[in-house]
C-alpha positions in Angstrom: 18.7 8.9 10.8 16.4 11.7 9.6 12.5 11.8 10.0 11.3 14.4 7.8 8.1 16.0 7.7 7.1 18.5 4.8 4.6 19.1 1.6 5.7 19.8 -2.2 3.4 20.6 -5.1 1.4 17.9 -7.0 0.8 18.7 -10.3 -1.9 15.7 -10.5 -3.4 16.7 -7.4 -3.3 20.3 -8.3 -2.2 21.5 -4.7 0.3 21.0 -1.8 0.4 17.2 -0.6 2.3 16.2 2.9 4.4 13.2 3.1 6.6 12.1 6.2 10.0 10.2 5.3 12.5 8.1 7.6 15.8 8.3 5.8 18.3 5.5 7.3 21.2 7.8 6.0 23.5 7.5 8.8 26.9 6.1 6.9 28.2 3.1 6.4 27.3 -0.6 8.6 29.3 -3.3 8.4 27.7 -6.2 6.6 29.3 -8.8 8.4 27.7 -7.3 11.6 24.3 -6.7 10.0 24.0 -8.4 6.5 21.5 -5.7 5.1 24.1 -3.4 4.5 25.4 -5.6 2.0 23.4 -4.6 -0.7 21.7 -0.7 -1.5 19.3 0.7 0.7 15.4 -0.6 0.3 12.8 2.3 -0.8 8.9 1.5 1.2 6.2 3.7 0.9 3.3 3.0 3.8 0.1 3.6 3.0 -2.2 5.1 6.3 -5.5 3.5 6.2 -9.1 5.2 6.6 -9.5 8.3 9.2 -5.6 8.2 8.9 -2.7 10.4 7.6 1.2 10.3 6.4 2.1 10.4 9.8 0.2 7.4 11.8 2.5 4.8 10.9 5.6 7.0 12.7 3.2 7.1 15.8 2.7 4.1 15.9 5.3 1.5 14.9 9.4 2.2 15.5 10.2 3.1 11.5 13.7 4.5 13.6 14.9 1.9 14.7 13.3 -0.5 11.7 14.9 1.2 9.3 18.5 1.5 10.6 17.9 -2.4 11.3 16.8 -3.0 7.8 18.9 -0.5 5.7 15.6 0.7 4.2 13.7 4.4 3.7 10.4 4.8 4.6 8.4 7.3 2.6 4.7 7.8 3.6 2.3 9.8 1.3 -1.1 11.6 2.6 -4.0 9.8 0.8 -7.1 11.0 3.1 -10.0 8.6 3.0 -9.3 7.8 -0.7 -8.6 4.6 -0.9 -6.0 5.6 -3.5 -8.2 5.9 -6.6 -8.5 8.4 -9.2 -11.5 9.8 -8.8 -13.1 11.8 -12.2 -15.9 13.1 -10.3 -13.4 15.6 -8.1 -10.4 15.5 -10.6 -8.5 14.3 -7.7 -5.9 11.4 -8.9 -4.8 9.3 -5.6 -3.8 6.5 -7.6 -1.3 8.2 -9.6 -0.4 10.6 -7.4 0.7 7.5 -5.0 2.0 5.2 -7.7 3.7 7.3 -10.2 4.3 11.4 -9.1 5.5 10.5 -5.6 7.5 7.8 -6.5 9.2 9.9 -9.0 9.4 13.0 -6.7 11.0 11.1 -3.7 13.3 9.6 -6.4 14.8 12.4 -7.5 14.3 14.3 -4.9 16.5 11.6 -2.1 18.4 10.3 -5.1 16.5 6.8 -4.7 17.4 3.7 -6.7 14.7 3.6 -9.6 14.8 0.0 -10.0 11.7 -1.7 -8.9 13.4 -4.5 -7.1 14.2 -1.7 -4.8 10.7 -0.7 -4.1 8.3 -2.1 -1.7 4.6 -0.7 -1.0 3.2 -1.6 1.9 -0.2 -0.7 3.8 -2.9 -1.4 6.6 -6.6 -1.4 6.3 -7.5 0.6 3.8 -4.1 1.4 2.6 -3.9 -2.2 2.7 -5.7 -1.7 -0.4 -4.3 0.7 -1.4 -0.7 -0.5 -1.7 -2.2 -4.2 -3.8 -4.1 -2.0 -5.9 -1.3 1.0 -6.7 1.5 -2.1 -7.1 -0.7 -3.9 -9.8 -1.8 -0.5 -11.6 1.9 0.5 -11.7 3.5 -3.1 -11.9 7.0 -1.3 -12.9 7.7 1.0 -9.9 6.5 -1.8 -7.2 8.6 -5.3 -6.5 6.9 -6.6 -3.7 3.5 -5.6 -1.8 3.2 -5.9 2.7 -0.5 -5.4 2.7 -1.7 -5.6 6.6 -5.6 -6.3 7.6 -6.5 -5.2 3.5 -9.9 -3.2 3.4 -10.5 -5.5 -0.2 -14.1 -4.7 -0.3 -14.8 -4.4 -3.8 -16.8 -7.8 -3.8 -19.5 -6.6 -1.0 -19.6 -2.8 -2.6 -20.8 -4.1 -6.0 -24.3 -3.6 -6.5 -25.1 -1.2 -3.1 -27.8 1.0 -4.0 -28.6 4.8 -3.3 -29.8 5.1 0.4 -28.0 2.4 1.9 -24.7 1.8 3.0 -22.2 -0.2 6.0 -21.1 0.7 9.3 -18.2 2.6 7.6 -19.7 4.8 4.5 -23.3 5.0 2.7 -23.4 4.6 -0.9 -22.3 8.3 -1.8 -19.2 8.0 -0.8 -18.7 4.5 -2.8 -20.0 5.7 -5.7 -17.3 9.1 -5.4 -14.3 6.8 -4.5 -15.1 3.8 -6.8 -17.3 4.8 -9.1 -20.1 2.9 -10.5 -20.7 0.1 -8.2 -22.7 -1.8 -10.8 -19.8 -2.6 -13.4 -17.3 -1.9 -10.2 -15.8 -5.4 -11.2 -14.9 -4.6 -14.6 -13.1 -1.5 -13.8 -9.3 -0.7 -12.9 -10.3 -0.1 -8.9 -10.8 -4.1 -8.7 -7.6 -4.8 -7.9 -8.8 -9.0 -8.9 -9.9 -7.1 -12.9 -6.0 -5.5 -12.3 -4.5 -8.9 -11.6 -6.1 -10.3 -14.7 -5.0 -8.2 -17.0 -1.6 -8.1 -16.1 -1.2 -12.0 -16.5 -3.1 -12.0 -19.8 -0.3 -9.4 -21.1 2.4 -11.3 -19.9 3.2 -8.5 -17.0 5.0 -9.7 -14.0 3.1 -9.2 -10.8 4.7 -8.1 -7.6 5.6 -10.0 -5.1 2.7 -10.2 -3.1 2.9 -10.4 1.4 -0.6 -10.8 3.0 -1.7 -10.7 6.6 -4.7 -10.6 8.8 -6.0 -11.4 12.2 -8.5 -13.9 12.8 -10.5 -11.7 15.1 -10.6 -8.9 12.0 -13.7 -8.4 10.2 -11.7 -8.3 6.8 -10.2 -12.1 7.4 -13.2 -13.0 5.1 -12.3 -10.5 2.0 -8.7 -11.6 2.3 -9.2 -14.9 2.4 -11.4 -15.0 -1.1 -8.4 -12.3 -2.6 -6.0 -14.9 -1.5 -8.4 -17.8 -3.4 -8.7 -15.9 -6.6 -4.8 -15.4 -6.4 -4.2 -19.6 -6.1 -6.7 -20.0 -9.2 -4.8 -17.7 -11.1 -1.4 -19.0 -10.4 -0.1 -16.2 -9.0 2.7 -17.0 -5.6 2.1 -15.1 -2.4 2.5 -15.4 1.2 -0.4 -15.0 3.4 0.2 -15.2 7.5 -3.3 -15.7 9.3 -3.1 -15.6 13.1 -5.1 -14.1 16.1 -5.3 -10.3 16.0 -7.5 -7.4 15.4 -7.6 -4.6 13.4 -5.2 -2.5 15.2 -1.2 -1.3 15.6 -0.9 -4.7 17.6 -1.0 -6.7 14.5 0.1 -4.1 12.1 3.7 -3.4 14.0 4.0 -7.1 14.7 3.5 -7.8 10.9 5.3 -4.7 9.3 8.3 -6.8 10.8 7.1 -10.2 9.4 6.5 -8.2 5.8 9.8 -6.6 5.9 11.9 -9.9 6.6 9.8 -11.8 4.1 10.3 -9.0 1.2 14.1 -8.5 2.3 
């Protein structure tokens, strides 16, 4: 097993980024003993949520010992409190620096399988968000989504004036990382607007795993995300349960994601 820790140039970032990976590199398994090693390893990038950075989720949850169980490579970028969005105001481009560049550089770099089908994105909180919405912006380098306790807020940022805000953010930083919050729903960081527009061009969506404690303050936003999803048509799995927004829920549910994508 190697847990690596280290930054490379970003040409769409314009500077050095840091990323952590867990490679489960450690030789052969026999598949009759653990049947994951029947088939190539698994490529998932975790997104960190708000306040966080690449390496929370190693803090945090047992990415060791999950990935020699589950024959898969965990690569997490650092995407500050971005939500992974382009943002034209600073010329910084989270979403594809997360989707597309670091994909591509971890690729080649590790000599990763390219195919999508052996790519997950997964998330918490914020990058709960983040993994839905960089999966349905780059539809070709995502199979399946784990997105844990989702920060999908779009619906209750649209319309927020100047001078206000919620217990997370005022309106300034909205407007940086989403733009304009009047037409927010019409533009690519709505990952619902995303979804659309993928079914209308015949694109296939990535498999999509939700979950989020009862007791979370996001149960609401996910619920509605998982509603427009049934009127669309669109196949998911959504695990509601008691639990808060916190590593509890997140390590139980990484697990639950994991089996369900595997």
């Amino acid at each position: 097993m190697a847990n690596l820790s280290g930054t490379y140039f970003s040409a769409v970032m314009q500077r050095n980024m840091r990323f952590t990976a867990i490679l489960s590199n450690d030789g052969s398994v026999d598949p009759s003993v653990n049947p994951h090693y029947a088939r190539p390893t698994k490529n998932v990038y975790l997104l960190h949520g708000y306040c966080g950075c690449d390496s929370d989720w190693g803090l945090y949850v047992p990415l060791c010992e999950l990935a020699g169980k589950y024959n898969v490579n965990f690569f997490m970028p650092t995407g500050e409190n971005s939500f992974y969005l382009d943002q034209p105001a600073t010329g910084f481009k989270y979403a594809e620096y997360t989707g597309k560049e670091f994909i591509e550089y971890t690729r080649k770099t590790f000599n990763l399988s390219a195919d999508r089908n052996d790519t997950l994105i997964g998330g918490y909180s914020m990058g709960g968000f983040g993994a839905i919405h960089t999966a349905l912006a780059y539809p070709e380098n995502f199979g399946k989504v784990i997105a844990l306790s989702s920060a999908l807020i779009v619906n209750g940022l649209v319309g927020m004036k100047p001078g206000t805000g919620n217990p997370v953010a005022n309106y300034d930083y909205y407007h940086q990382m989403f733009g304009d919050l009047d037409i927010l729903k019409e533009t690519v960081n709505d990952p619902e607007n995303l979804l659309t527009g993928l079914l209308e061009k015949g694109i296939k969506i990535p498999g999509m795993f939700l979950a989020c404690g009862t007791d979370d303050s996001l149960i609401t936003s996910n619920e509605v995300f998982c509603r427009f999803m049934d009127e669309k048509g669109v196949p998911y799995k959504f695990v509601m349960e008691p639990g808060h927004h916190d590593f509890d829920f997140w390590r139980k549910h990484l697990v639950t994601g994991l089996e369900w994508a595997l």
